[in-house]
VOPAVEX-541313 format. One record per atom (N, C-alpha, C): residue in one letter; x, y, z. Coordinates in steps of 0.2 Angstrom, whole numbers, plus 5000, padded with zeros to 4 digits. Example, Ala and Ser with C-alpha at 12.3 -4.5 7.8 and 13.67 -1.06 7.14 Angstrom:
A506649725039/A506249785039/A506649845039/S506449895035/S506849955036/S506450005039/
END
This chain:
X510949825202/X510249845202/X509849795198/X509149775202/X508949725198/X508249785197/X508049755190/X507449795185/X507049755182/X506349745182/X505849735179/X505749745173/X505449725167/X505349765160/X504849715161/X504049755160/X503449735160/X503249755151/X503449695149/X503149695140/X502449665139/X502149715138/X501349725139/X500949725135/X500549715131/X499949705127/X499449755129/X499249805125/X498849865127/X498549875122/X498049905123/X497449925116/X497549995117/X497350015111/X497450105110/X496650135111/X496850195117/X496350225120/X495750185126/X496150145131/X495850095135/X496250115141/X496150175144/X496550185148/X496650145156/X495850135158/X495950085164/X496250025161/X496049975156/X496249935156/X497049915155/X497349975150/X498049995150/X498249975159/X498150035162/X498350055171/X498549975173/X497949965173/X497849895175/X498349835173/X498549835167/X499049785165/X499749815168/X499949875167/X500449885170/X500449875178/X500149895183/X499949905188/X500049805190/X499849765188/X500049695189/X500649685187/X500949705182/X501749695179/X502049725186/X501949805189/X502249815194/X502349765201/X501649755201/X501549725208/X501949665206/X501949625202/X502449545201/X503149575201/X503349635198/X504049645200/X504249665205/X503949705210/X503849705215/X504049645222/X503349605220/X503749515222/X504249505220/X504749515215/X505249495213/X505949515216/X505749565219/X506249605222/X506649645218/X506449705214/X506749735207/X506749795212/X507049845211/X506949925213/X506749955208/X506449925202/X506149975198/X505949935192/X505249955189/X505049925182/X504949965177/X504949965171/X504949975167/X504249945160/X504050025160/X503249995153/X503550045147/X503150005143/X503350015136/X503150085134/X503350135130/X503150195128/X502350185125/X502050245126/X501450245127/X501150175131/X501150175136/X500750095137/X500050115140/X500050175143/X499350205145/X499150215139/X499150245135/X498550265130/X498650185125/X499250165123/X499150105119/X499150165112/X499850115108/X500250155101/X500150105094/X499850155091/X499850225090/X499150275091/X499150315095/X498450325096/X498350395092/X498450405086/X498450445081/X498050495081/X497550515078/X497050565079/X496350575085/X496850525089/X496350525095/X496650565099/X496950585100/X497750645099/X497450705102/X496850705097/X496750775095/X496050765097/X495650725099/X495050715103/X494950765111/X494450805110/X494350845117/X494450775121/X494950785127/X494750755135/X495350705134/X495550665128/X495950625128/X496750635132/X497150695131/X497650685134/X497650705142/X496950725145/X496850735152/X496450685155/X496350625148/X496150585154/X496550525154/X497150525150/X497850495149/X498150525157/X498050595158/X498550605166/X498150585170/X497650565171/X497150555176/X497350495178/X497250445173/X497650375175/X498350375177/X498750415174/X499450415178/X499450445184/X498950495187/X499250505194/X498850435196/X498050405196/X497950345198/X498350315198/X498850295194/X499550235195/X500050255199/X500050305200/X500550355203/X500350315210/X499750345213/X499450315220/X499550225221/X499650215215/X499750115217/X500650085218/X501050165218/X501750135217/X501950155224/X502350125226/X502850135233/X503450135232/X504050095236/X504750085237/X504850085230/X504550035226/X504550015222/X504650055214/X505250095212/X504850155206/X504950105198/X504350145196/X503950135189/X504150195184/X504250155179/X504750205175/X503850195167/X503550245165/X503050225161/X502950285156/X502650255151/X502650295144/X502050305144/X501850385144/X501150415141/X501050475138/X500650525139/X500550575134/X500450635139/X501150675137/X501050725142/X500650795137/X500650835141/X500450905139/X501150935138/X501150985133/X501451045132/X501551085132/X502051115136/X502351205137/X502051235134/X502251215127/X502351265121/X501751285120/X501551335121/X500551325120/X500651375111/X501351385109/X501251385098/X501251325098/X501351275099/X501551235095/X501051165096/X501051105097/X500551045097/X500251045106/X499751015106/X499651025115/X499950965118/X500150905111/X500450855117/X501150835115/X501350805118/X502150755123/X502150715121/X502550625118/X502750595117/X503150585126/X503050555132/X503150565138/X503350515141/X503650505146/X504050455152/X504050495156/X503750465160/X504050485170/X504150415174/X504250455179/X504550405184/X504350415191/X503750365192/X503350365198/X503850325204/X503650355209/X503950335216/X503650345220/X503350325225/X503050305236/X502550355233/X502150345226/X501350405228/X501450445223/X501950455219/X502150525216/X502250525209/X501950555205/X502850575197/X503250615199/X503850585201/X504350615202/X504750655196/X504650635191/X505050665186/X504750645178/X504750675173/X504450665167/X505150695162/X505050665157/X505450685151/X504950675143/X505450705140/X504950695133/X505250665127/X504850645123/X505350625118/X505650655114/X506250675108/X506650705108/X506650695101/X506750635096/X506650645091/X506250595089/X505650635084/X505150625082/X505150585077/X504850515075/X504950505067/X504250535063/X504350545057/X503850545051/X504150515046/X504550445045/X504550405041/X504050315041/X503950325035/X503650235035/X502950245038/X502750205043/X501950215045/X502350275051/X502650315051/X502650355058/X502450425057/X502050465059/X501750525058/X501850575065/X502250555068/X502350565075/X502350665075/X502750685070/X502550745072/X502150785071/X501650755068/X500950795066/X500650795073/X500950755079/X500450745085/X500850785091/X501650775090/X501750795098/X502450835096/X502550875102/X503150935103/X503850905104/X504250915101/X504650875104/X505050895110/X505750875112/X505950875119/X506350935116/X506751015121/X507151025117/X507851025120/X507750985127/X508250945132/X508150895135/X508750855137/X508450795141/X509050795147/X508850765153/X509150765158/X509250715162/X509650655166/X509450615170/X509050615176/X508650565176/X508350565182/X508650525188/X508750545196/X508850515200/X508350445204/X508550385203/X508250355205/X508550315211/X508750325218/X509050265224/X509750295219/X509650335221/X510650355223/X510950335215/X510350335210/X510750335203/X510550375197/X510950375191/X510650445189/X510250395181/X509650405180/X509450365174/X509350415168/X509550375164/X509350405158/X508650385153/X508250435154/X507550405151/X507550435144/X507350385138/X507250395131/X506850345129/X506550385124/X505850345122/X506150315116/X506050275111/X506150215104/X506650275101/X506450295096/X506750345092/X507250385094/X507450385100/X507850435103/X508550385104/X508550325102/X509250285104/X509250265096/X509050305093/X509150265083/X509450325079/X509950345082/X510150395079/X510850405080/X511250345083/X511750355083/X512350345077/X512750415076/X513450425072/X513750335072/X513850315076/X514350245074/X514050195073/X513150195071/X512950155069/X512750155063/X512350205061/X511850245056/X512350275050/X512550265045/X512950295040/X512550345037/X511950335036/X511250405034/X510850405040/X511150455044/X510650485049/X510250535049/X509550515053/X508850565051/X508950615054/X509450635060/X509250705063/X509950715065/X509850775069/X510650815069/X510950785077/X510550775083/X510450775086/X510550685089/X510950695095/X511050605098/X510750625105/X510050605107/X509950635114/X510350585120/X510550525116/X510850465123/X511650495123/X511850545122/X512550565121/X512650625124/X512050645126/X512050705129/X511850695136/X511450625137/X511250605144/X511950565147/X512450535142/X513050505146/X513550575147/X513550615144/X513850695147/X513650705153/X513050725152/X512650745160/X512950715166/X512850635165/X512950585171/X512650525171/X512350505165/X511650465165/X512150385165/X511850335171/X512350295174/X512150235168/X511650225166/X511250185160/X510750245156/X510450175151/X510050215148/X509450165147/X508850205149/X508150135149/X507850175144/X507850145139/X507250165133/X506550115132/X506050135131/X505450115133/X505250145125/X504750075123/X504950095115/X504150045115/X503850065107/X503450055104/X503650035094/X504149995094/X504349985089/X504149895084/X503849945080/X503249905077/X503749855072/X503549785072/X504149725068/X504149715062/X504549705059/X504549665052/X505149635051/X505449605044/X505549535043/X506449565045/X506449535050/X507349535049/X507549595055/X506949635060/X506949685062/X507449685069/X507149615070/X507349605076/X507849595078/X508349565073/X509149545072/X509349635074/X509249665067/X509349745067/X509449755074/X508749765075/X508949815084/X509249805087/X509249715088/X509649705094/X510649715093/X510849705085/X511349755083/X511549815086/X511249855083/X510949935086/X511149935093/X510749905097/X510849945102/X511249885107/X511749825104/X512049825108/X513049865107/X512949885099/X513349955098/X513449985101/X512750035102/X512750075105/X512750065113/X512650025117/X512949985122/X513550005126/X513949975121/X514549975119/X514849995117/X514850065114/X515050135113/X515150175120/X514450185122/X514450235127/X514750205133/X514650135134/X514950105139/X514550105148/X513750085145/X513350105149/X512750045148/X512650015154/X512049965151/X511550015147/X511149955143/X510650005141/X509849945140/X509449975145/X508949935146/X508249965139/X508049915137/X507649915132/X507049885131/X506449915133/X505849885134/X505249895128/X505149855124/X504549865120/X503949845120/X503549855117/X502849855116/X502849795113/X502049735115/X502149685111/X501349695110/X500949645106/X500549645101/X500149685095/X499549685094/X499449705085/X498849775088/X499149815085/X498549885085/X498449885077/X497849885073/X497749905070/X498249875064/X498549875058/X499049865054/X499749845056/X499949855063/X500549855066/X500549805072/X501149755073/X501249715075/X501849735078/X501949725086/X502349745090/X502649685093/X503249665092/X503749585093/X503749585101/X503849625104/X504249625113/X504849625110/X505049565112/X506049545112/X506149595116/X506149625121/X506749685127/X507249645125/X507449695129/X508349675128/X508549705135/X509249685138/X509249735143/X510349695142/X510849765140/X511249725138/X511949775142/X512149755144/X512949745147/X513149815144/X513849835147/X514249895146/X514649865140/X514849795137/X514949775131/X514649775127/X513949785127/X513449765124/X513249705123/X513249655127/X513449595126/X512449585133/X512049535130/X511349535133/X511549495138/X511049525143/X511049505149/X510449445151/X509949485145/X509249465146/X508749475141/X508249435137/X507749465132/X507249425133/X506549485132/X505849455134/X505849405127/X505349365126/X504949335122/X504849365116/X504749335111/X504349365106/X503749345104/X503349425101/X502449405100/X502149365106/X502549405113/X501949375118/X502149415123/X501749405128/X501849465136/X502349395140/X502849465141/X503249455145/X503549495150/X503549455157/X504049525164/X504949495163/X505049515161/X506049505161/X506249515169/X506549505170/X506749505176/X507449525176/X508049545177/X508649545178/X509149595181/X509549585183/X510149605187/X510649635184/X510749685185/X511149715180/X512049675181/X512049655184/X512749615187/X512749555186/X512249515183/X512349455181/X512549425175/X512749375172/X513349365168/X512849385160/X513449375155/X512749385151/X512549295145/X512249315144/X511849245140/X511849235134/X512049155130/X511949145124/X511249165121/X511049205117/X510549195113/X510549155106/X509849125107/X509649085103/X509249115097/X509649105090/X509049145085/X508549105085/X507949155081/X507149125079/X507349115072/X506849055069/X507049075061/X506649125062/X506949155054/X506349215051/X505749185050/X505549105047/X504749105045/X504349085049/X504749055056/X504349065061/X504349125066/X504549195063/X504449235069/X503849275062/X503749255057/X503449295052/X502749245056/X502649195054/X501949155055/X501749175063/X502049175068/X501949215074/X501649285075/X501849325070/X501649375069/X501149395065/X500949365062/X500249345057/X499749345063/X499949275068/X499449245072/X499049305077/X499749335080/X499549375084/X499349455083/X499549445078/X498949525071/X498249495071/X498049435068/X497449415070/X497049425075/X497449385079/X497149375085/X496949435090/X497349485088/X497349555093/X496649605089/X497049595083/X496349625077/X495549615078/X495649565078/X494849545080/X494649535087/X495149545094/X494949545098/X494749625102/X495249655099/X495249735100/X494849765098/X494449735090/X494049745088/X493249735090/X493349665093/X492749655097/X492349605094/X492549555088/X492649505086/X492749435089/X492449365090/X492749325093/X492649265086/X492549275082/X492349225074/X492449265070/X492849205064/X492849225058/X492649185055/X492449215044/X492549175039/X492849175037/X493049125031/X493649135026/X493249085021/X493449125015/X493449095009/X493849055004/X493748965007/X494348925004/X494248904995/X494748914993/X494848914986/X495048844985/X495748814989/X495748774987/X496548774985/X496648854986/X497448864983/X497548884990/X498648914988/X498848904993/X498848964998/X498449004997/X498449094999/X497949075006/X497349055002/X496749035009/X496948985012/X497548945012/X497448885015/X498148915021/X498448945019/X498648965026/X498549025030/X498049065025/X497549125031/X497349075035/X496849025032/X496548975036/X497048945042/X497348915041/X497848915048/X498148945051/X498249025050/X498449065055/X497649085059/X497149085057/X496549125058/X496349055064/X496548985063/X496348935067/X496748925073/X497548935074/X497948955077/X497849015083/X497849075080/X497349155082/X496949145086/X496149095084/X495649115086/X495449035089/X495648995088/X495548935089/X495048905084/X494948835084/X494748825078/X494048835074/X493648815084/X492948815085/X492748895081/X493048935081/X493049005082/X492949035072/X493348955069/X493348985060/X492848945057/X492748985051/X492248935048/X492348965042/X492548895037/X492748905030/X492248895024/X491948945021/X491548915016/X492048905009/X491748845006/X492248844997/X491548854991/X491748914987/X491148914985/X491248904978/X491048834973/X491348814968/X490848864961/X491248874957/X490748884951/X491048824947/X490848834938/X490848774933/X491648764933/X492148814934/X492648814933/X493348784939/X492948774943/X493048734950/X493548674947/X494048644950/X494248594950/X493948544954/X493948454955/X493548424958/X494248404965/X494848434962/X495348434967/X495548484970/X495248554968/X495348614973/X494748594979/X494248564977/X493648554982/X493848504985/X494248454985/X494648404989/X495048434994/X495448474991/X496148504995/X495748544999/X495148584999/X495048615003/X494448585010/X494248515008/X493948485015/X494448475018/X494848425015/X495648385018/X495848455022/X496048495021/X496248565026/X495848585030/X495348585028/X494648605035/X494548545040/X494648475038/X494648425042/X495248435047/X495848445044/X496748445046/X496548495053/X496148545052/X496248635056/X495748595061/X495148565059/X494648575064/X494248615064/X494048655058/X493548715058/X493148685053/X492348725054/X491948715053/X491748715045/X491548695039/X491648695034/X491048665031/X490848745023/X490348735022/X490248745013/X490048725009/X490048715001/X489448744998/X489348834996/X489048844991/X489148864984/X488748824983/X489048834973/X488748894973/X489148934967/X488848994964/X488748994955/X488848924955/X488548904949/X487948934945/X487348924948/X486648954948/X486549024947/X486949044954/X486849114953/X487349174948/X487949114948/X488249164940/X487849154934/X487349104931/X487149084926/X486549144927/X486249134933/X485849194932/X485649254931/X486549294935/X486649344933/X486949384926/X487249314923/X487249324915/X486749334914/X486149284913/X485449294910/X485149374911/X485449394916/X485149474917/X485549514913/X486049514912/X486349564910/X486449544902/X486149504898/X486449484892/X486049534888/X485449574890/X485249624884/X485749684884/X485949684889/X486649744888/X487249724886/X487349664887/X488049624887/X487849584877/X487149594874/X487349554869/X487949584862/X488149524860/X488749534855/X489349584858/X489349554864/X489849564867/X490349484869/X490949494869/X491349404869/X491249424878/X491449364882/X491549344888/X492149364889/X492349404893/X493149414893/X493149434903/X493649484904/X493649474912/X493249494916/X492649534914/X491949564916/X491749484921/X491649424918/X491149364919/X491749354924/X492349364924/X492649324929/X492649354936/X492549414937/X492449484940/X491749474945/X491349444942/X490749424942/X490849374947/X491049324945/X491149244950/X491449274956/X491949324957/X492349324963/X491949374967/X491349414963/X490749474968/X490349424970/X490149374968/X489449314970/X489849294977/X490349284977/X490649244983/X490749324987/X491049364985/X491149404990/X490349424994/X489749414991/X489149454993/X488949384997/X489149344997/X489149245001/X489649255007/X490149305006/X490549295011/X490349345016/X489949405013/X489549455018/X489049445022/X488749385017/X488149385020/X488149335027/X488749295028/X488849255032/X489149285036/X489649345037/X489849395039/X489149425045/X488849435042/X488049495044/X487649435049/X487549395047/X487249325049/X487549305055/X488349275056/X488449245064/X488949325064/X488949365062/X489449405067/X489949405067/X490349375061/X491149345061/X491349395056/X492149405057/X492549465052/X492649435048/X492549445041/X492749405034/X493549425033/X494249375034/X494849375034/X494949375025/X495049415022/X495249425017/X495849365013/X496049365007/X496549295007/X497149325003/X496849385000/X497649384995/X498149414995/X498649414993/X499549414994/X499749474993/X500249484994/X500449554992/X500749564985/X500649504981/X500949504974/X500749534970/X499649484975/X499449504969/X499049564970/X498949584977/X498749634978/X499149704975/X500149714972/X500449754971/X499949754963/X499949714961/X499849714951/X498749704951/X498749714955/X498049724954/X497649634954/X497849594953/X497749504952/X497149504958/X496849554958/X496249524962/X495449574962/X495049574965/X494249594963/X494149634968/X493949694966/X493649744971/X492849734971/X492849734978/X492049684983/X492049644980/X492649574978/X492449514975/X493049484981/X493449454979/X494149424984/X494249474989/X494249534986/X494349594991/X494049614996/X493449574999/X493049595003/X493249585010/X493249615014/X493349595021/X493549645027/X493549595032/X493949655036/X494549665039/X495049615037/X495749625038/X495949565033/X496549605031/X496949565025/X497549545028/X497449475031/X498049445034/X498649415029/X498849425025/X499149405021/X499549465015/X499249515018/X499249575011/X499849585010/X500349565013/X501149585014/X501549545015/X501249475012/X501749405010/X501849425005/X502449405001/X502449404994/X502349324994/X502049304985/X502049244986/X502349204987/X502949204985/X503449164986/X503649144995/X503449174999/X503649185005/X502949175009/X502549145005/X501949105007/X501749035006/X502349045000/X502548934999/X502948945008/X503348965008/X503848965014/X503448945023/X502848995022/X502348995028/X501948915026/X501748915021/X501548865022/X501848805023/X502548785019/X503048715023/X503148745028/X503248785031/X503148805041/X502548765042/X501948775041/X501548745045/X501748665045/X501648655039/X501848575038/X502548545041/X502948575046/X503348575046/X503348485053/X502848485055/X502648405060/X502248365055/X501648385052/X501348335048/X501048375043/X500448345039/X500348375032/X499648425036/X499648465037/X499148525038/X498848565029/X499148595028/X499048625021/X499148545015/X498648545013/X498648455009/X499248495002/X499748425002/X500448435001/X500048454990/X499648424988/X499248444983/X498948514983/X498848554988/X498648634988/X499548664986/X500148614989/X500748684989/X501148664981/X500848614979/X501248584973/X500748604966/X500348604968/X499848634960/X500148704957/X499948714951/X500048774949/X499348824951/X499848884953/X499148934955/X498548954950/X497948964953/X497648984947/X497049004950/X496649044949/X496049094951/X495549044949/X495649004944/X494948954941/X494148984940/X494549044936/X493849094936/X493849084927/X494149044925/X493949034917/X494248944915/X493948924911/X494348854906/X495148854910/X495548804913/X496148794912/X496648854915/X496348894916/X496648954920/X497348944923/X497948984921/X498648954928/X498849054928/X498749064935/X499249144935/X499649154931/X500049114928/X500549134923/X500549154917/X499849124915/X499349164911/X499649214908/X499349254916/X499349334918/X499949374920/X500349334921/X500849374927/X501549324926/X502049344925/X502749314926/X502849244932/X503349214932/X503249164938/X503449224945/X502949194950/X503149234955/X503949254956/X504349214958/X505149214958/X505349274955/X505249284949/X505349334945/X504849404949/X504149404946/X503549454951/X503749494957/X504149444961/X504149464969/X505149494970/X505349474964/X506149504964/X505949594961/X505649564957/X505249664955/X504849694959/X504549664962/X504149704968/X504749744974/X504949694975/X505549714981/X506049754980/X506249754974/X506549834968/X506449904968/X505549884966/X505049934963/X504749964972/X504449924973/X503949954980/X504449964986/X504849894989/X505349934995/X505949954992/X506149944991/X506649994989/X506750064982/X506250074983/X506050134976/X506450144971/X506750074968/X507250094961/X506650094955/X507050124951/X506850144943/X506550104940/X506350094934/X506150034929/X506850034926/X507350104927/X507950084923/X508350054928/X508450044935/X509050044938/X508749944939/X508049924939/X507849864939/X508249834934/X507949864928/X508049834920/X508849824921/X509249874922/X509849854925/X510149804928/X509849784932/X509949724936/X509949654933/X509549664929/X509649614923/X509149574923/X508449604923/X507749604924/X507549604915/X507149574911/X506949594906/X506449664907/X506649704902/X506249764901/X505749784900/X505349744897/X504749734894/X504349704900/X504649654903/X504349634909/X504249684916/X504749734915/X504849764923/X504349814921/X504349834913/X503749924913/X503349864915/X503049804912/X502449794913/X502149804919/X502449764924/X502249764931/X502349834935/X503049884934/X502949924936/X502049984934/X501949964929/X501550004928/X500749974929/X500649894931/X500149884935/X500149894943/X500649894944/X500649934950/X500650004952/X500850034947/X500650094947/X499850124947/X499550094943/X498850094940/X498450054947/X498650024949/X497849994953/X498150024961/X498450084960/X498250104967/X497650104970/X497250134966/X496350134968/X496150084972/X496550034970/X496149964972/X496249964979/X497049964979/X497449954988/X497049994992/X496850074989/X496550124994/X495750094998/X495350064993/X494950004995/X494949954998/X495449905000/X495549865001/X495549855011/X495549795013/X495549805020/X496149825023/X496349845028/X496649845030/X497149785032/X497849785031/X498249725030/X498849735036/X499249685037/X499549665043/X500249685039/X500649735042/X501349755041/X501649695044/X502149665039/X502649625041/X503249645038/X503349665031/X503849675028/X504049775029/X504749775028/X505049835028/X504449915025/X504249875019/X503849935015/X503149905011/X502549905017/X501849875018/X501549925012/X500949905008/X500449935006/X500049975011/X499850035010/X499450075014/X499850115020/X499750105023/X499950185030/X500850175029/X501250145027/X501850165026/X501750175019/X501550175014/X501650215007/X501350245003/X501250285004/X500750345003/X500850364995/X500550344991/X500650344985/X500050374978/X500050454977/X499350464974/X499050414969/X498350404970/X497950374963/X498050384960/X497850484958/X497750524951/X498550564951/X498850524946/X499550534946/X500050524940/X500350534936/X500550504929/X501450504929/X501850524934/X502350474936/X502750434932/X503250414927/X503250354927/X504050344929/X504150294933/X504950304935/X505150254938/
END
């Protein structure tokens, strides 16, 4: 059997233009001579379409377009992810859905079976689950339809399994001759090895190809890789689309199977930055940005992904020095705006800090200078990065890391301003790494921005360490503390100073307010700030 796997880039709630992209992935498999193609879960409405859910007209005008695509298929059938209605009329009114279109028709529909609510998934506050599944016949064969979730729950792979239930175990009882899962499975660091593990196990196990199609690019905080898969009764791959890009797989179920070639991780990390970007702002209706170059190494590779994303013509960098400015951070930051090709522009806020001290000193007298004034410098530039924002119509891309965003190391409406924070879920350390990536043919980020000691420059001589432990250490705690939920005791254990680990666990603790503020950031890592960790403000906790 040869199969198409049409790995698609879709926007959530875009239903013609959804139709449409799949409807050409058809048609080209079609020319290829395939009996059947394959679109990623949800690809008519585009995932995650969350509380659109629950908008009058939404899920009936999700079927509209499905019978429309229905009418565009022939010999040819289309196996497609959308949003059905529910039986159940106690329970939610929508379906997490697959059907399978053939010569005119939906021939058949199934649902999906198990629902996540962990991490950013909130899947069943929205849809009914399946409380059977069946194979569908397709040309004299019996298919097995599962949506993402529904093939992540196998006993011989999973040691702590989420649900009781294995629905690709009950489709190879039935008869099911393969199993095609059509997924929406949003990427982070290391994910891509994982799955393709998984399910060439699981493969292998039931002794049944199993073809696997994903969703590729950026909705909203989630970044969707592609990588299909479509792999042998060994589990051994036949075939896999591209990564962070649109791709039609093409292949034969009979054909031999093939070496793959790994990605590094910091090139599939800087890949998915770009393509978060570039979706974000396009999805959003954006075709320019700003960014705010410092002169350290946080903007200087937003700045290269945002120029990469959007092209170069498309960015423009303002450096906006005060007294405490170095005359070599102002260097490092031409030299890079020169290197990228974007547009690049110098206001001091010298002036206007002096000024604003002047106003504030009959309430601020006999009082010392302390983090107030420095609080100050980073709002003058965030209200310089607005206004240029309001002015050409471009998204203000945010600069800071997830370091310093977990311990509070930054300024609300000051650094923090923006409309997406493409970097919020780097840790530092792994933003030196992005950046010798870029540099990896010539010197892009000036080799003086990666080798300096960090520092805000918001006072006299300023270095982070000041403030904050060396990252090395910082970001071995984060990854303790924040993904992996251990204690301050089971850290301090590990052989972490104690004094050091309450500290930081407890600025992290404390500036949630800020994260709740802050832009919206690009999920790369296993456990992101915001829609995966739901963490109250008002809360006294310590642990």
């Amino acid at each position: 059997m040869k199969i198409a796997l049409a790995q698609i880039n879709t926007t959530v709630g875009d239903f013609e233009g959804n139709r449409s992209l799949i409807e050409k992935a058809y048609l080209q498999g079609g020319a290829d001579g395939v009996e059947l193609v394959v679109a990623p879960e949800l690809s008519l409405t585009g995932y995650p379409p969350r509380d659109l859910l629950l908008k009058s007209g939404f899920i009936e005008g999700n079927l509209i377009a499905l019978q429309d695509l229905a009418k565009a298929v022939g010999e040819v059938g289309l196996v497609v992810g959308h949003v059905g209605l529910s039986e159940n009329h106690t329970g939610r009114r929508a379906t997490n859905a697959v059907s399978l279109l053939h010569q005119g028709k939906i021939v058949a529909t199934r649902t999906k079976t198990l629902l996540p609510t962990y991490d950013v998934f909130d899947e069943d506050r929205y849809f009914e689950p399946a409380t059977e599944n069946t194979p569908v016949e397709h040309n004299g064969r019996k298919l097995g339809l599962t949506i993402c979730e529904d093939v992540w729950n196998d006993e011989a792979f999973w040691k702590d399994r989420r649900y009781e239930g294995n629905p690709v175990d009950e489709l190879v009882e039935q008869g099911a001759e393969m199993i095609i899962n059509i997924s929406a499975s949003p990427w982070s660091l290391g994910k891509e090895g994982m799955r393709r593990e998984m399910l060439s196990s699981l493969a292998a196990k039931i002794n049944r190809p199993v073809i696997y199609c994903n969703a590729v690019g950026g909705n909203d905080e989630l970044v969707f890789d592609g990588g299909s898969l479509v792999l042998n009764t060994e589990g051994k791959v036949l075939e896999a689309g591209a990564h962070f890009s649109e791709d039609l797989v093409v292949v034969d179920l009979e054909k031999e199977p093939k070496e793959m070639s790994e990605s590094q991780p910091i090139a599939l990390l800087y890949d998915a930055l770009v393509l978060g970007v570039r979706d974000y702002l396009g999805k959003c209706g954006f075709k320019s940005t700003v960014i705010g170059l410092s002169g350290g190494i946080d903007s200087a590779v937003t700045a290269a992904i945002a120029a990469d994303a959007l092209g170069s013509e498309n960015v423009r960098a303002i450096s906006m020095p005060s007294q405490y400015s170095s005359q070599g951070s102002l260097d490092d930051s031409k030299a890079l705006a020169n290197n990228l090709g974007i547009q690049y522009d110098v206001i001091s806020i010298k002036e206007g800090f002096e000024m604003m001290k002047g106003s504030l000193e009959p309430i601020f007298e006999g009082k010392d200078e302390d983090v107030t004034e420095e609080n100050m410098q980073a709002r003058l530039r965030g209200l310089i990065m607005m206004a240029a924002s309001n002015k050409f119509g471009s998204l203000v891309l945010t600069t800071g890391n997830k370091s310093e965003l977990a311990v509070g190391y930054c300024t609300l409406y000051g650094d923090m301003c923006g409309g997406l924070a493409v970097i919020s879920d780097v840790p530092k350390t792994k933003v030196y790494d992005l950046a010798n990536w870029i540099n990896r043919d010539r010197e892009v980020i000036p080799y003086s921005t990666i080798d300096k000691p960090p520092s805000a420059e918001l006072r006299p001589d300023q270095k982070d360490e000041d403030s904050l432990p060396p990252y090395e250490i910082l970001d071995a705690i984060l990854e303790k503390y924040v993904v992996e939920s251990q204690s301050v005791d089971q850290i301090v254990a590990a052989g972490f100073d104690e004094q050091t680990v309450g500290r930081i666990a407890r600025l992290i603790d404390l500036n949630e307010y800020k994260r709740r503020q802050a832009a919206p950031g690009l999920k790369v890592t296993s456990k992101a700030f915001g829609v995966g960790r739901r963490i109250p403000v008002a809360q006294r906790y310590k642990g």
